[in-house]
C-alpha beads as a LAMMPS data file, in Angstrom:
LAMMPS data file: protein, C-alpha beads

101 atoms
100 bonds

1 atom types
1 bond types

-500.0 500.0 xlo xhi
-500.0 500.0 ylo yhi
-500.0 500.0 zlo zhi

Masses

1 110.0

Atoms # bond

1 1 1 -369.948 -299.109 259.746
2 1 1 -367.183 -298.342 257.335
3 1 1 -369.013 -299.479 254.571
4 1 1 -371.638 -297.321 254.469
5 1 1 -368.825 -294.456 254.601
6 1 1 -367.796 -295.956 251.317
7 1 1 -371.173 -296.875 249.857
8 1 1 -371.607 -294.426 246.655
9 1 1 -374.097 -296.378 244.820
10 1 1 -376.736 -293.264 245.986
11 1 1 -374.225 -290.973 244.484
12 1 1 -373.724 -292.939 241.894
13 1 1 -377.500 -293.324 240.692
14 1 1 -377.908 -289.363 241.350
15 1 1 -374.923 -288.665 238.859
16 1 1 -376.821 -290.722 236.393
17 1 1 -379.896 -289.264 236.349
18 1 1 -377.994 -285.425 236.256
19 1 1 -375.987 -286.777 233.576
20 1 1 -378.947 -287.961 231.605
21 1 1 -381.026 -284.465 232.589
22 1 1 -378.202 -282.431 231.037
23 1 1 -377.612 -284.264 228.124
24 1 1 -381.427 -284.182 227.112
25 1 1 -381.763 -280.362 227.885
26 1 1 -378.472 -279.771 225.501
27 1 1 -380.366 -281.657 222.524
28 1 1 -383.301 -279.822 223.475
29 1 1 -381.876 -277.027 223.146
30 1 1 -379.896 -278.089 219.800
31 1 1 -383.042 -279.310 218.319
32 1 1 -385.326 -275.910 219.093
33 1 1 -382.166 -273.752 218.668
34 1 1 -382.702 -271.934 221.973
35 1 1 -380.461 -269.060 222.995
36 1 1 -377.535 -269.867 225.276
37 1 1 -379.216 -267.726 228.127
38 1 1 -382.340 -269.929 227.851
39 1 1 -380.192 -273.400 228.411
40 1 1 -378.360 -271.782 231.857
41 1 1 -381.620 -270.600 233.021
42 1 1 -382.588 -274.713 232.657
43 1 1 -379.052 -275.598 233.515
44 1 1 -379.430 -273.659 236.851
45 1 1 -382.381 -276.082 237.935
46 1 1 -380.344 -278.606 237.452
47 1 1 -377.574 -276.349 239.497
48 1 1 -379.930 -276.258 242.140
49 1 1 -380.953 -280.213 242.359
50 1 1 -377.130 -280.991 243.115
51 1 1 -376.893 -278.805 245.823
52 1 1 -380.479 -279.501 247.123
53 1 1 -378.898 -283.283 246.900
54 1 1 -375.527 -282.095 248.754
55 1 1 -377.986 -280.152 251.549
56 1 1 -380.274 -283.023 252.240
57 1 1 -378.183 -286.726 251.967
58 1 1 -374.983 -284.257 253.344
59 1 1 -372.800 -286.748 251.445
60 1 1 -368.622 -286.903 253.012
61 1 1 -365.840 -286.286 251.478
62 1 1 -365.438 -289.435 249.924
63 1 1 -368.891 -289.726 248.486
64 1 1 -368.707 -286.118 247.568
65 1 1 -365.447 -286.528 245.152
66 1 1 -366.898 -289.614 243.418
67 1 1 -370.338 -287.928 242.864
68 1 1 -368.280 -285.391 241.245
69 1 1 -365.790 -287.830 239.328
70 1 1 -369.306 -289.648 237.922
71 1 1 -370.834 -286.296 237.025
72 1 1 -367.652 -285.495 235.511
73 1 1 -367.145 -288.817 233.389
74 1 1 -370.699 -288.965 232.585
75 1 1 -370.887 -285.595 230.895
76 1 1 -367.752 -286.499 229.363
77 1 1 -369.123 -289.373 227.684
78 1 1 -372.443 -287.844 226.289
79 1 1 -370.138 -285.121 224.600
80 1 1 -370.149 -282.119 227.049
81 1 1 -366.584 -279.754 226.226
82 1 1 -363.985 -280.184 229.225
83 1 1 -365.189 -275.980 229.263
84 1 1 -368.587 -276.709 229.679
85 1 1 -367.891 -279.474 232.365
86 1 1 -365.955 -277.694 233.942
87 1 1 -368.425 -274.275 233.982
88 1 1 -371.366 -276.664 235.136
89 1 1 -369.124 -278.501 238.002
90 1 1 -367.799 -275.493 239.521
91 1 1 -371.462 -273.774 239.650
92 1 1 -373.068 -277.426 241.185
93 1 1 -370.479 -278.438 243.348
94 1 1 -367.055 -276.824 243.833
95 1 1 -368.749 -273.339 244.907
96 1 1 -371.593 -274.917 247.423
97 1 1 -368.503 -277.127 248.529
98 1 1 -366.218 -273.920 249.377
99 1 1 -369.635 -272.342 250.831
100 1 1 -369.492 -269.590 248.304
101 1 1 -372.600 -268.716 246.133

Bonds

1 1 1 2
2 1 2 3
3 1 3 4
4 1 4 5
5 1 5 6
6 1 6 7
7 1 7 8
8 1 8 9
9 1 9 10
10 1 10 11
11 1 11 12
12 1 12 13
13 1 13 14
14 1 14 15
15 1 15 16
16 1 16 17
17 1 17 18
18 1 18 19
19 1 19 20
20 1 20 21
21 1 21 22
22 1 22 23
23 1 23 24
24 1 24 25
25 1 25 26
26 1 26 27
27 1 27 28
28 1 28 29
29 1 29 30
30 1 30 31
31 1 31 32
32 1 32 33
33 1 33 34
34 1 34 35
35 1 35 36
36 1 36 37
37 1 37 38
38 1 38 39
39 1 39 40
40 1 40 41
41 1 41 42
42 1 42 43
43 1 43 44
44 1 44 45
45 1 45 46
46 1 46 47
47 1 47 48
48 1 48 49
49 1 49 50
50 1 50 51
51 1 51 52
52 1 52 53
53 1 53 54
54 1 54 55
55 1 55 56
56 1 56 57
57 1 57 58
58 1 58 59
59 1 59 60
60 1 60 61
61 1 61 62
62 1 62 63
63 1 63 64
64 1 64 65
65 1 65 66
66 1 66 67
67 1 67 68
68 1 68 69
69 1 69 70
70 1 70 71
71 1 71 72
72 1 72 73
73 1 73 74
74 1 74 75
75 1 75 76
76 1 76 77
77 1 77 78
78 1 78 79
79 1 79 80
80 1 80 81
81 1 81 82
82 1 82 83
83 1 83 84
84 1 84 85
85 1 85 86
86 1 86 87
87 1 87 88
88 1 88 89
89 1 89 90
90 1 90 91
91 1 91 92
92 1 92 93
93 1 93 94
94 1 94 95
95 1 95 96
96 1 96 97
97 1 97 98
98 1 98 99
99 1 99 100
100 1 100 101
């Protein structure tokens, strides 16, 4: 039983493919030079995948910090600004997490 409480490779896997999502839509938008307002509006579907994730596999505590330490590192590493990390976190998880909208 306790192992499954402690089982992130789901989380894990989900941070991967946002990770990889986020990075392509900021080349995208790099390569077409889109607007800034055109990247959130894509960046929100992506906003709204994390918490449709959060809603349906209702992940604990535990599995809900390391889904957000992997999204975290994994932006990190394909480039994102702390800033822009830290805009994109707080609108996927923190808010949803202090059940504010």
């Amino acid at each position: 039983m306790m192992f499954n409480f402690l089982d992130t490779k789901q989380e894990r896997a989900f941070a991967e493919s946002i990770v990889a999502e986020y990075d392509r839509l900021r080349r995208s938008a790099r390569l077409h030079d889109e607007k800034s307002e055109k990247l959130r509006q894509k960046l929100a579907k992506l906003t709204a995948q994390v918490e449709a994730y959060n809603r349906e596999h209702k992940p604990n505590l535990y599995k809900k910090a390391k889904l957000l330490q992997a999204l975290q590192d994994g932006l990190g590493q394909k480039g994102a600004a702390p800033e822009e990390i830290r805009a994109f976190l707080d609108v996927a998880m923190t808010k949803p997490l202090r059940g504010t909208t």
